[in-house]
C-alpha positions as MATLAB code, in Angstrom:
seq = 'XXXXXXXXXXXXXXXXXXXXXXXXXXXXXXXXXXXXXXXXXXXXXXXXXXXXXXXXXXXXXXXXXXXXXXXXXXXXXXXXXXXXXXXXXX';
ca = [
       5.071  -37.875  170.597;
       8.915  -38.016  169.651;
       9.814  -35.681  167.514;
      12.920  -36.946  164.729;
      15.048  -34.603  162.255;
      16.369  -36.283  159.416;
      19.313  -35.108  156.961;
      19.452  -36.624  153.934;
      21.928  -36.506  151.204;
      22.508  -38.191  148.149;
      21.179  -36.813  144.709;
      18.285  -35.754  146.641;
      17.293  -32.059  144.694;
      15.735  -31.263  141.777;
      14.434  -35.243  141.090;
      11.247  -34.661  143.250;
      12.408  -35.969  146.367;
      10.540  -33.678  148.836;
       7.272  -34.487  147.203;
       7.766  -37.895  147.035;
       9.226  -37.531  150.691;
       5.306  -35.829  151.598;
       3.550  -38.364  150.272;
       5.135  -40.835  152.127;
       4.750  -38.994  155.342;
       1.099  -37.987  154.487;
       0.150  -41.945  153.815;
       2.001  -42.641  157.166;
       0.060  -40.160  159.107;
       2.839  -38.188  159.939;
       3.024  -34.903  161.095;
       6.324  -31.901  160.217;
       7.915  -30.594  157.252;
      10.362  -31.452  154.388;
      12.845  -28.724  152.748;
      15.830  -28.114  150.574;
      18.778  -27.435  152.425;
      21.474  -25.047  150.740;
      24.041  -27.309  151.250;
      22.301  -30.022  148.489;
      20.611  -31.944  151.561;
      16.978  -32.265  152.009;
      15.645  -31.872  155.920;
      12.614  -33.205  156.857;
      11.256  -32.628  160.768;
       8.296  -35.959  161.563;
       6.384  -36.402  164.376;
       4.404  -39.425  165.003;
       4.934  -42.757  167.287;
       7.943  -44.474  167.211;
       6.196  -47.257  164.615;
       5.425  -44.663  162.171;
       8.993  -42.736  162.714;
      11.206  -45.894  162.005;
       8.883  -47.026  158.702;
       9.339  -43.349  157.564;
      13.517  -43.682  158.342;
      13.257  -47.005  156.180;
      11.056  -45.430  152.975;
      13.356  -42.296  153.305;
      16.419  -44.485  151.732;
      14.354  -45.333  148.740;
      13.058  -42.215  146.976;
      11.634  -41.556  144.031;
      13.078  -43.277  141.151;
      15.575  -40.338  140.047;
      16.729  -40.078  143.763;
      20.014  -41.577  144.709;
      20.151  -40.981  149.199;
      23.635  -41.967  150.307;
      23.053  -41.130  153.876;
      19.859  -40.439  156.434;
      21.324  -38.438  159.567;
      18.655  -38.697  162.421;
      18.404  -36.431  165.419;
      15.725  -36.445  168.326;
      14.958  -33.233  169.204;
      13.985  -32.132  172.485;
      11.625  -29.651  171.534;
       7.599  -30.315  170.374;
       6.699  -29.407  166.742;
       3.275  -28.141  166.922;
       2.391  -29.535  163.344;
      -1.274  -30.060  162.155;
      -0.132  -31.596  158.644;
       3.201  -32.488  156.867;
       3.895  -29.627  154.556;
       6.563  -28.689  151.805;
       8.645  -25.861  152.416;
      10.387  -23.840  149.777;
];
């Protein structure tokens, strides 16, 4: 299954945006991660099939309602992510 990285910046920490990200992913059936980045991104890694990847991209530029994203960098990656669940990291 492809395997997508996402940047995404914007007023993106500290307004709940990597929960709200999980829950999005977790409804989607979505497998990966979502973190804070120490540059004031968030970086979330999804695997799934290209259906569930490119709804994901789409929710991503919405947020929760304190979240303003001004961008969504996306990167295939070669590599496989062997994910069971999509889980926060700190």
């Amino acid at each position: 299954m492809p395997v997508i990285k996402l940047n995404i910046s914007g007023q993106v920490q500290g307004v709940g945006y990597r929960y709200w990200f999980a829950e999005q992913a977790q409804a989607l059936g979505l497998k990966g991660y979502v973190k804070n980045l120490s540059t004031g991104e968030v970086e979330a890694v999804i695997v799934g099939t290209d259906s569930q990847l490119s709804e994901m991209i789409a929710r991503s530029w919405q947020g929760p309602a304190r979240a303003t994203v001004k961008s969504v960098m996306q990167e295939y990656l070669e590599s496989e992510l062997d994910a069971q669940d999509f889980i926060i990291l700190r």
